[in-house]
DRENZA-223656 format. One record per residue (C-alpha): x negated, y negated, z. Coordinates in steps of 0.05 Angstrom, whole numbers, plus 5000, padded with zeros to 4 digits. Layout:
// DRENZA-223656
XYZ/...
// end
This chain:
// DRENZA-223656
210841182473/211541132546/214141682589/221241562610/219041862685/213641282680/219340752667/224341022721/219641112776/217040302758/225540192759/225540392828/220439982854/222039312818/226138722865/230138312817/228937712861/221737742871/219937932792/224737292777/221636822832/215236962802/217536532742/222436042766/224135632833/230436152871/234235882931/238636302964/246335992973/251436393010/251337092998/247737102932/241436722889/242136232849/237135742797/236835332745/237535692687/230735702644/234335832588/237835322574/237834592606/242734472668/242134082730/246734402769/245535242783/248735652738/244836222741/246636732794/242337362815/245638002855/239138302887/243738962914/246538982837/239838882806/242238402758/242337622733/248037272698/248736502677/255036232679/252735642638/250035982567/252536722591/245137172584/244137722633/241838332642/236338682692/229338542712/226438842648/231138332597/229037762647/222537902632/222838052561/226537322552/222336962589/216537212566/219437282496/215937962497/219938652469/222139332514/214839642515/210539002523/216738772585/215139462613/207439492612/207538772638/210938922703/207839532704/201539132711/205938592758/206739222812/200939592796/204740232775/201040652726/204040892661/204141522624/203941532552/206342062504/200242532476/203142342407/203041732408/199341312342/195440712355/197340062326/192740022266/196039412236/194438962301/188239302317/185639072245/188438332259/185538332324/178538592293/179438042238/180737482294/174237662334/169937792267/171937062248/170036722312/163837052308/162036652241/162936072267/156035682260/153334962266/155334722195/162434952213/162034742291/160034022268/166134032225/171134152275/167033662328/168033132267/175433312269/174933102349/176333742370/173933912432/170334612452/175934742498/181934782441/177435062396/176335612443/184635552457/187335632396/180836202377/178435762312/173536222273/170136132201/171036582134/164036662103/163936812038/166137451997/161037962003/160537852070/167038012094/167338652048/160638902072/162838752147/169539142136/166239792094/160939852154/166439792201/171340322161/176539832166/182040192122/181539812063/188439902035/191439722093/187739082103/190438942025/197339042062/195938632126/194738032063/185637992087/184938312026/186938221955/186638661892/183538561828/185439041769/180238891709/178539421651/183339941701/177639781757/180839641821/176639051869/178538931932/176838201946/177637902008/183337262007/180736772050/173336512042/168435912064/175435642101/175035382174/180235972205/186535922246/190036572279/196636522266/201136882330/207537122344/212536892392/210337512436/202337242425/201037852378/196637602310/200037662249/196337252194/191636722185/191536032157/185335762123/181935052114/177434942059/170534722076/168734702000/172234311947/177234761933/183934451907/187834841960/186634552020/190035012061/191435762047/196336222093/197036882091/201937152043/207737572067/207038222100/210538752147/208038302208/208037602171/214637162149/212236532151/219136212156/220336472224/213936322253/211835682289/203235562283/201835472372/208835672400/205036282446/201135612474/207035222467/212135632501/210635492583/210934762567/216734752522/221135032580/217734642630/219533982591/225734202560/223434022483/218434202434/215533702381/214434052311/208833792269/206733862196/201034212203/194834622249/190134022264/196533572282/198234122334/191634222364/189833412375/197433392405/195533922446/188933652460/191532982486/196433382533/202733492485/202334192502/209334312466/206934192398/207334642349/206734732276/210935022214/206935392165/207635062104/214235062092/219734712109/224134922177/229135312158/235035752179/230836312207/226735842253/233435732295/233336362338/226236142366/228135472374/233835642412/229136042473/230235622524/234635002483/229834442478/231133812453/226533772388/221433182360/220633282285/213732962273/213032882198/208732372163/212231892130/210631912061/216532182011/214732902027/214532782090/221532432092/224732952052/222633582101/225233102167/231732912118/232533792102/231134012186/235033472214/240933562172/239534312188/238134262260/244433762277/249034162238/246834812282/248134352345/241134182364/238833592400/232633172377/230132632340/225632472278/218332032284/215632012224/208631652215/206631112172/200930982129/195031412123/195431552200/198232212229/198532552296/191232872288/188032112275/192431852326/189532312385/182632162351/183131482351/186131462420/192831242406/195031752471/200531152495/202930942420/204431722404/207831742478/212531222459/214131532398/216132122420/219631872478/224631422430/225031832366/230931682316/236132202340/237432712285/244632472263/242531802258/236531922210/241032392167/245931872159/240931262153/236931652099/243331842060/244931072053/237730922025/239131271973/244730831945/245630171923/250729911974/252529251938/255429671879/263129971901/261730661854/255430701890/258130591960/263931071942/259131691933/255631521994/261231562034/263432212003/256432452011/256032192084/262432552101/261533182072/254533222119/259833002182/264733532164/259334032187/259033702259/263533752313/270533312317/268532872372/261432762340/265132562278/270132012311/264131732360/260031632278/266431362236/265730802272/257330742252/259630842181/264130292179/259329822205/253930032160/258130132095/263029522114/267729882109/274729922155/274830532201/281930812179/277331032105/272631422136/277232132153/275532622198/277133222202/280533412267/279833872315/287634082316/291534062252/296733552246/303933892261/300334172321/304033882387/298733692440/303133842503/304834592476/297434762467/294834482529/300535002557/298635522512/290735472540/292535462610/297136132591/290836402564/285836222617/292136522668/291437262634/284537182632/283437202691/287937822707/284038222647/277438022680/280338242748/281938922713/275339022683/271238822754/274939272792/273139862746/265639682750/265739702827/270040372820/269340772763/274641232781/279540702769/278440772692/282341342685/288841012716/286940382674/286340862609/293141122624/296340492609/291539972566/289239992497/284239602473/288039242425/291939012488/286238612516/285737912481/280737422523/277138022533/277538552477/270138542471/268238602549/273539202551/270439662489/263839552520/266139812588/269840422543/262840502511/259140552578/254239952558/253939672632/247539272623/250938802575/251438062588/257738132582/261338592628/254438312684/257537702673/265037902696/261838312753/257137782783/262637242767/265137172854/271936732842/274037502807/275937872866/277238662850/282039042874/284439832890/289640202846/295139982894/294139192872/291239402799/298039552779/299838752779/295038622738/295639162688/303638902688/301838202667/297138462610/301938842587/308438322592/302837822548/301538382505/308738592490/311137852490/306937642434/309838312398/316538022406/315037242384/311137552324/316637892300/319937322273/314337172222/313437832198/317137902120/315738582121/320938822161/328638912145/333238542200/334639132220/328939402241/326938742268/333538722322/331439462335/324339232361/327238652391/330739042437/325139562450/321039052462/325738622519/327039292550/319839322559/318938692591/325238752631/322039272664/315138972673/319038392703/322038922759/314439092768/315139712741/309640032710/311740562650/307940932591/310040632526/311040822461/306840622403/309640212350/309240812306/313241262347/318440692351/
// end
């Protein structure tokens, strides 16, 4: 591991603004820095960097954190790899721990990756030039060739590759005949296709037949480095050009993605087999991108753009669906030189709630009322999932489509309906009025830690209610969270000294105590006794705090 001297002395030398200038456009307003956010899409700056802080907060989706995190989002790299990489970026030399253990598990993919280019000959090179892929994407994407069996178990035993762990990295198999063990290797005579991480780091292959093999396509199987359902095939050469253009197209399979890439739809990318699921999201949502599902439109097809756009609209995503008819599909398109048909497709896709809906109503006959009746349900159980307003601006598409009046079709709504719309607006602005005077409490503590004490003396945790969370982070010392960066970079919070700390300790404390007092007259598990004794404990309280005076209460136990 690296030495922590190593890290410090590269802390010390590392300017926020220049590391973060180095990857997007900075302009400097007022007394601070501000840009676009690259992590999520904005046209107005959000995104605010304190170069005498050493830190970066967006106001608009709320990450932060300090040159290193910048880096290690951006880059979508972890700690060591952030490290080494601005270690390189400032030409600071690292010292390494005398213990430390190579990485045998990548060092055996990496071997794997540069064996299997090295195969490549002119029976296989002929292949991928009838494909129409061009030298430069084959050398891109680092296409290689599995030769046959023996071959790849001689190369390995010369090499004293570990064999057992090449059986757990999923190159090898095992064969168990007559209690004989064989190691044989998985993929063979199959044009190759390194499959990468998010932080560019191999972690399986995927195999094309080149014989006539009834599995056209072989991945490998899960490992310790290899989920399939959480990788994306291209996303390392994806990545710049999904934040660039603010949206990633996701295609079927690895030929689709190279020919988009190939005719310059550099944000292509691949799943693996298997439909997008759940455990895609959190790499999908690196940077928010609006996302093209490219499927091909036969059944299968439909069905897998029907599953991730009911998936991705329910988890809020924008996007669309192009699905592809015929025999054609992106690969021939790009061959063929459809470059201008495949722009226009992806430029007007069918947007993700729309297909959902569209291909629920296929599926019924709409001229039978039983029929139409479970499509409605169906269509508004898949509604339910999405936000209020969503579901009023598409109750009024389902009554065109189904022909149907609009007062049928129920929403759910965002407030229940005993709620009184004038009392909440009041109750929010309330809220957003403490707030503020919790976030004043918290800022003032960052920019003076002595203050914490004094602050300690008189507020609980439990006392905080915008900002619980910010407040046991600050207890717990965790001052490189996004959180409590947030609060501190955040300039319309002004802190203040001890004298003018006590207001604001006094109105967190009258909205703590207040809500003590209206709560009482729910709670069944008190006498009425005991509930006029708190009563009047707790108006005392606020009596006082209305006189501005600032007193050590008891707990609720003691009382």
């Amino acid at each position: 591991m690296i030495q922590q001297q190593s890290i410090d002395a590269l802390k010390n030398q590392i300017d926020i603004l220049e590391v973060i200038s180095h990857y997007i456009e900075v302009k400097k307003m007022g007394n601070s820095y501000k840009a676009c956010c690259p992590f999520h899409q904005e046209k107005t700056p959000s995104f605010v960097i304190n170069v005498n802080k050493g830190f970066y907060h967006c106001f608009g989706c709320g990450v932060g954190g300090d040159s290193i995190k910048f880096v290690m989002e951006y880059e979508k790299l972890n700690y060591v790899e952030a490290i080494e990489k601005l270690a390189q970026l400032y030409n600071v030399h690292l010292e390494y721990s005398q213990n430390i253990q190579s990485d045998d598990s990548h060092k055996i993919m990496d071997f794997m990756n540069g064996y299997y280019q090295t195969m490549l000959n002119s029976e296989v090179e002929s292949y991928i030039k009838q494909r129409g892929i061009t030298t430069e994407i084959k050398t891109r994407f680092e296409l290689g060739f599995a030769p046959q069996n023996h071959e790849i178990m001689a190369h390995l035993q010369r090499n004293m590759v570990n064999l057992h762990e090449a059986l757990n990295l999923g190159i090898l198999g095992l064969d168990r005949e007559n209690g004989v063990r064989r190691y044989y290797a998985r993929l063979t005579q199959r044009l190759i296709f390194p499959i990468r991480s998010a932080q560019n780091k191999i972690i399986g292959f995927g195999g094309r037949t080149l014989t006539n093999h009834p599995a056209k396509y072989i991945n490998s199987p899960q490992t310790k480095l290899f989920n399939k359902s959480q990788v994306l095939y291209g996303y390392p050469q994806a990545k710049e050009s999904i934040y660039r253009l603010g949206s990633v197209i996701i295609t079927e399979g690895y030929l689709d993605t190279l020919m988009l890439h190939q005719a310059g739809f550099t944000n292509a990318v691949a799943t693996l087999g298997t439909a997008l699921t759940r455990e895609h999201l959190p790499l999908l949502a690196k940077g928010n991108p609006k996302i093209i599902l490219a499927f091909d439109g036969d059944n299968a097809g439909m069905q897998a753009a029907f599953k991730a756009a009911s998936l991705l609209s329910i988890a809020n995503k924008q996007g669309g669906v192009v699905l592809f008819d015929g025999e054609l599909d992106p690969a021939d398109m790009v061959k063929n030189g459809e470059i201008e048909e495949l722009k226009s497709l992806f430029d007007s896709p069918i947007p993700l709630i729309d297909y959902v809906l569209e291909s629920v109503l296929k599926r019924y006959d709409l001229q039978n009322a039983v029929q139409k009746d479970n499509c409605l349900k169906e269509a508004l159980e898949y509604l339910h999932q999405l936000s209020p307003v969503i579901q009023e601006e598409y109750k009024f598409w389902l009554s065109q489509h189904l022909g149907l009046p609009a007062h049928l079709i129920q929403t759910k709504k965002s407030y229940t309906q005993n709620k009184n719309i004038t009392k909440e607006v009041s109750r929010v602005s309330e809220a957003s009025f403490y707030d503020l005077s919790e976030k004043i409490i918290i800022k003032s503590v960052l920019e003076n830690m002595e203050l914490l004490e004094f602050v300690l003396d008189y507020l609980e945790p439990q006392m905080f209610h915008t900002q619980r969370e910010a407040y046991d982070k600050l207890l717990r010392n965790e001052l490189e969270d996004p959180l409590l960066i947030g609060i501190l970079l955040d300039e319309k919070i002004k802190p203040q000294d001890k004298e003018h700390l006590r207001q604001q300790i006094i109105m967190v404390l009258y909205q703590h105590y207040d809500q003590k007092r209206r709560a009482l007259n729910y709670d069944k598990g008190l006498s009425l006794r005991e509930k006029a004794f708190l009563l009047r404990k707790y108006q005392k309280y606020l009596d006082d705090l209305k006189k501005g005076d600032l007193l050590l209460y008891e707990g609720i136990s003691v009382i």
